[in-house]
DRENDO-1510 file (C-alpha; in Angstrom, 1 decimal, always signed):
<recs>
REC; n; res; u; v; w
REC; 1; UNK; +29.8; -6.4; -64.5 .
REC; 2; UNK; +30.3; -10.0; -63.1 .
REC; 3; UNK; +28.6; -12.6; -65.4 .
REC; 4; UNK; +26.3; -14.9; -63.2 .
REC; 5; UNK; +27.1; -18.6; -62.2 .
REC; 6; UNK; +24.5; -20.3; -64.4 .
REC; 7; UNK; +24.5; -20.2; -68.1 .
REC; 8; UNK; +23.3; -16.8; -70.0 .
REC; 9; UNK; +21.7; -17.2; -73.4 .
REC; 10; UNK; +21.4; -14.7; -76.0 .
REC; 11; UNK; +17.8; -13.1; -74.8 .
REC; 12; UNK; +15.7; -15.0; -77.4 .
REC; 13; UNK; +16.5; -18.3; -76.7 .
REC; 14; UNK; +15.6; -17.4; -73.0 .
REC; 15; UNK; +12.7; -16.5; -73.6 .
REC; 16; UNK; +11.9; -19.8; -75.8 .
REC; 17; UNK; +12.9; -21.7; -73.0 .
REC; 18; UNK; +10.4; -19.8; -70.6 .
REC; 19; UNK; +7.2; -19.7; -72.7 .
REC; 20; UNK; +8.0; -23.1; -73.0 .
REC; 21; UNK; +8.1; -24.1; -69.6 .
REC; 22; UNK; +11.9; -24.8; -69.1 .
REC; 23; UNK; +14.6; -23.3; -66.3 .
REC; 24; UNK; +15.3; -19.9; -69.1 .
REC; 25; UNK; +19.1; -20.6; -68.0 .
REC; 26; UNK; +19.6; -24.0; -69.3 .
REC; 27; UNK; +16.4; -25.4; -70.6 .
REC; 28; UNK; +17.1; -28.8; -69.0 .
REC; 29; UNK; +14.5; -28.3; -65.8 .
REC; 30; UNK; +10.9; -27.3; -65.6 .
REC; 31; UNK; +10.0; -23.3; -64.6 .
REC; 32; UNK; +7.3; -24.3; -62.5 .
REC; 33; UNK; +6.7; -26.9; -59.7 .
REC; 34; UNK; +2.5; -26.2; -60.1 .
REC; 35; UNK; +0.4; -23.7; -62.4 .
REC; 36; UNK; +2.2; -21.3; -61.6 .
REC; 37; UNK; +4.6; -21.7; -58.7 .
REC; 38; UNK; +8.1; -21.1; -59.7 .
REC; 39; UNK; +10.5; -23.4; -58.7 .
REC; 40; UNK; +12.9; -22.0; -55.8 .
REC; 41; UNK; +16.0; -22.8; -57.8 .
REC; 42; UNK; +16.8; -24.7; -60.9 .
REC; 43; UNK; +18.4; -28.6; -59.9 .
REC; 44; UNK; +20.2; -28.1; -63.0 .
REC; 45; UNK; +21.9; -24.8; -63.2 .
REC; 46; UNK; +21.1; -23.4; -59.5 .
REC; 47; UNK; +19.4; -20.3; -61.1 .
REC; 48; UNK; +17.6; -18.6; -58.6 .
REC; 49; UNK; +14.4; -18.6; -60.2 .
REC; 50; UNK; +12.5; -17.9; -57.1 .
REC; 51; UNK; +13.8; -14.8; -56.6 .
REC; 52; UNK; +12.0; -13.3; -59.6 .
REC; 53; UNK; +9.3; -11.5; -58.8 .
REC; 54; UNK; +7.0; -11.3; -61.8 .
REC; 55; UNK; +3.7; -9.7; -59.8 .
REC; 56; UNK; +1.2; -8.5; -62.0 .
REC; 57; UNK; +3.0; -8.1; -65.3 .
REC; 58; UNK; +2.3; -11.4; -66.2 .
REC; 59; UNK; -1.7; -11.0; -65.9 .
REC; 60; UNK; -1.2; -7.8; -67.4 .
REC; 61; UNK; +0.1; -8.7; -70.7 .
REC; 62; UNK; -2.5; -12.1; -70.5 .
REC; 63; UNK; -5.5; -9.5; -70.6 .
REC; 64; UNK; -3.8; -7.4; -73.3 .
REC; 65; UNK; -3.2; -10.1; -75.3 .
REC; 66; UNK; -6.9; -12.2; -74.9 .
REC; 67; UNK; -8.5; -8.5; -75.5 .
REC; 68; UNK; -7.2; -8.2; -78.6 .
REC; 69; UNK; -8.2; -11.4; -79.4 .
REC; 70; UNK; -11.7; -11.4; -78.3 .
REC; 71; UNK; -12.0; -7.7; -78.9 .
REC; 72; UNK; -11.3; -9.0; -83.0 .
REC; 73; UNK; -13.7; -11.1; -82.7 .
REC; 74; UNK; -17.1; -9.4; -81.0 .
REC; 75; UNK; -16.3; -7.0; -84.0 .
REC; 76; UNK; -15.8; -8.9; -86.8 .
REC; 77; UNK; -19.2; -11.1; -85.2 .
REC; 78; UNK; -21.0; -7.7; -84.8 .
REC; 79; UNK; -20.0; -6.9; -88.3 .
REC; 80; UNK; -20.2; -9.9; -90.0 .
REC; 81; UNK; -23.0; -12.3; -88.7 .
REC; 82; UNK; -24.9; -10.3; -86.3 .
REC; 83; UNK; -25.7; -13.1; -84.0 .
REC; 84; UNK; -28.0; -12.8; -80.7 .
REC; 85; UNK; -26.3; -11.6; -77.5 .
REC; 86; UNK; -26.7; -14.8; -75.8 .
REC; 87; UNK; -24.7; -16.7; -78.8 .
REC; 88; UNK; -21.9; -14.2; -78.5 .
REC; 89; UNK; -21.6; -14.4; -74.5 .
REC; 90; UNK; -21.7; -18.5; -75.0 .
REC; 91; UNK; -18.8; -18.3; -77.5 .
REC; 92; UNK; -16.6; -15.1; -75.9 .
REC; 93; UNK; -16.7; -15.7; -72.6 .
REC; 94; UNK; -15.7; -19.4; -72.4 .
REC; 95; UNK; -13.1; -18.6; -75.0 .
REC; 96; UNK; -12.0; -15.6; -72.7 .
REC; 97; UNK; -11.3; -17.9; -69.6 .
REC; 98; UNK; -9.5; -20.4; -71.6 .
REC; 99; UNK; -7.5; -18.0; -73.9 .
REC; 100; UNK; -6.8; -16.6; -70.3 .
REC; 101; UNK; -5.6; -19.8; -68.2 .
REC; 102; UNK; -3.7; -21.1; -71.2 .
REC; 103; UNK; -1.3; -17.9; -72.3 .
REC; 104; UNK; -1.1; -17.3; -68.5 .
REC; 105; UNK; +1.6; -19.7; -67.6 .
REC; 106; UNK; +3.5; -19.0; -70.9 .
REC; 107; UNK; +3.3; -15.3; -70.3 .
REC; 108; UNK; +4.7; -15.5; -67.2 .
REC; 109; UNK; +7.4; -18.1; -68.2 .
REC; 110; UNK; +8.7; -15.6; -71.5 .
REC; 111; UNK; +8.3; -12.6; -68.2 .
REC; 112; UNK; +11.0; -14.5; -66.1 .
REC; 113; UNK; +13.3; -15.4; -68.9 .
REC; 114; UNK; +13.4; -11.8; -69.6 .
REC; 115; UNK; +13.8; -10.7; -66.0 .
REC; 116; UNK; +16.4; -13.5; -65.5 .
REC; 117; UNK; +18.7; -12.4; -68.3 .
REC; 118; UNK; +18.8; -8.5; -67.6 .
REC; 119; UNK; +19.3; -9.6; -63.7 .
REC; 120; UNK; +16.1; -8.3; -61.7 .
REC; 121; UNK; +17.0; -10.5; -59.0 .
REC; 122; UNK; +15.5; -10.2; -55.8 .
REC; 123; UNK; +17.6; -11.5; -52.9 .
REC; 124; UNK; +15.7; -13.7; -50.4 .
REC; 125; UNK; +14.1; -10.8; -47.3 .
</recs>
């Protein structure tokens, strides 16, 4: 197997770099050019980072991850304090949406470091 022209990290220190919001090859340019827009290529280490195609895993593992969390809470609420069902909609759903948007980005970063360093390249159609 031919080892690709950019640098190849061990797997963890990839996927650092992508939940953090750095090119997973190099960690010297930023993963995204918006929210959530990948850049096409990395300045710094010509990764092809737009050829990953993350989809839906991304929003997949978000949801997993914020059900959990809210899940844990409404029970340990129901359980616990019993407040009225207006109280716990003002306090899980805003936390839902923000829990949401926040791990979104560094999902998705940690998905493409892990897609860039087993090679699930996508060649431009």
């Amino acid at each position: 197997m031919v080892p690709p022209p950019w640098p190849n990290p061990p797997m963890k220190v990839q996927i650092g770099r992508g939940i953090a919001g750095r090119c997973p090859a190099c960690g010297e340019s930023p993963l995204f050019a918006s929210y959530l827009r990948v850049v096409v290529a990395c300045p710094s280490c010509k990764a092809p980072l737009g050829q990953l195609r993350s989809d839906d895993a991304p929003a997949y593992v978000t949801i997993l991850i914020v059900g959990h969390i809210v899940v844990g809470l409404l029970v340990l609420m129901e359980t616990t304090l019993v407040p009225p069902l207006w109280l716990e909609a003002a306090i899980l759903l805003p936390l839902t949406l923000v829990l949401a948007l926040a791990l979104l980005p560094l999902v998705k970063g940690g998905i493409l470091a892990v897609m860039l360093r087993i090679g699930m390249i996508r060649p431009p159609q």
